[in-house]
C-alpha positions, 0 to 999 in steps of 0.5 A: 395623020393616022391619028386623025384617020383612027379617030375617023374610023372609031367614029365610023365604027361607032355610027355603024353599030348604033345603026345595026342595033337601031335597025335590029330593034325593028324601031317599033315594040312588037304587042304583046300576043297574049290578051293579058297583058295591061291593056287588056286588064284596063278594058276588063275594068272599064268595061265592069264599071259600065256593067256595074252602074246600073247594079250600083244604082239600084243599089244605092236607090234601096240603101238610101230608102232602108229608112222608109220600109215602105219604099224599101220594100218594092225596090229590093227586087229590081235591085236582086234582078240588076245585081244578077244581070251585072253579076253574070257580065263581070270578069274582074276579082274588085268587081265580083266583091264590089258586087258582093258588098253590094248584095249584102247591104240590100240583103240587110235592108232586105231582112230588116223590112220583111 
């Protein structure tokens, strides 16, 4: 009979600590308070690809006319002005170079169709 009555309290003093230590956890992870963390670094990306898309289609518009200089030519300024609006929204490091490739291939077409 003790056996099983230690056997009884083992368990009870096992459900007992599982229950302490589910209830001291709180049940639920608390956020982070800094806005560093990854959720924050995730929305500063996407929020970048929306500010780029338009810089990035300007872009491409001139980078897919550098053949023609003839329609090259009057689309590099619109080009400058949406990589400059972009530019000053952008928050991430892959966004800033992407930015800066960008530039530099409209900057080429620029100086081979003065």
């Amino acid at each position: 009979m003790r056996a099983a009555a230690a056997v009884i309290a083992k368990a009870a003093l096992a459900v007992l600590v599982t229950a302490l230590s589910l209830a001291s956890c709180g049940g639920k992870p608390t956020p982070s308070p800094s806005p560093s963390g990854i959720g924050a670094q995730v929305k500063s990306m996407e929020e970048d690809m929306n500010v780029m898309r338009e810089a990035n289609a300007a872009a491409d518009d001139v980078i897919r006319a550098a053949g023609d200089c003839d329609a090259a030519r009057p689309l590099i300024p619109a080009a400058n002005a949406r990589m400059d609006e972009a530019a000053r929204k952008i928050q991430t490091a892959a966004a800033r170079q992407t930015m800066e490739a960008l530039r530099k291939k409209v900057r080429e077409v620029a100086e081979n169709c003065p």
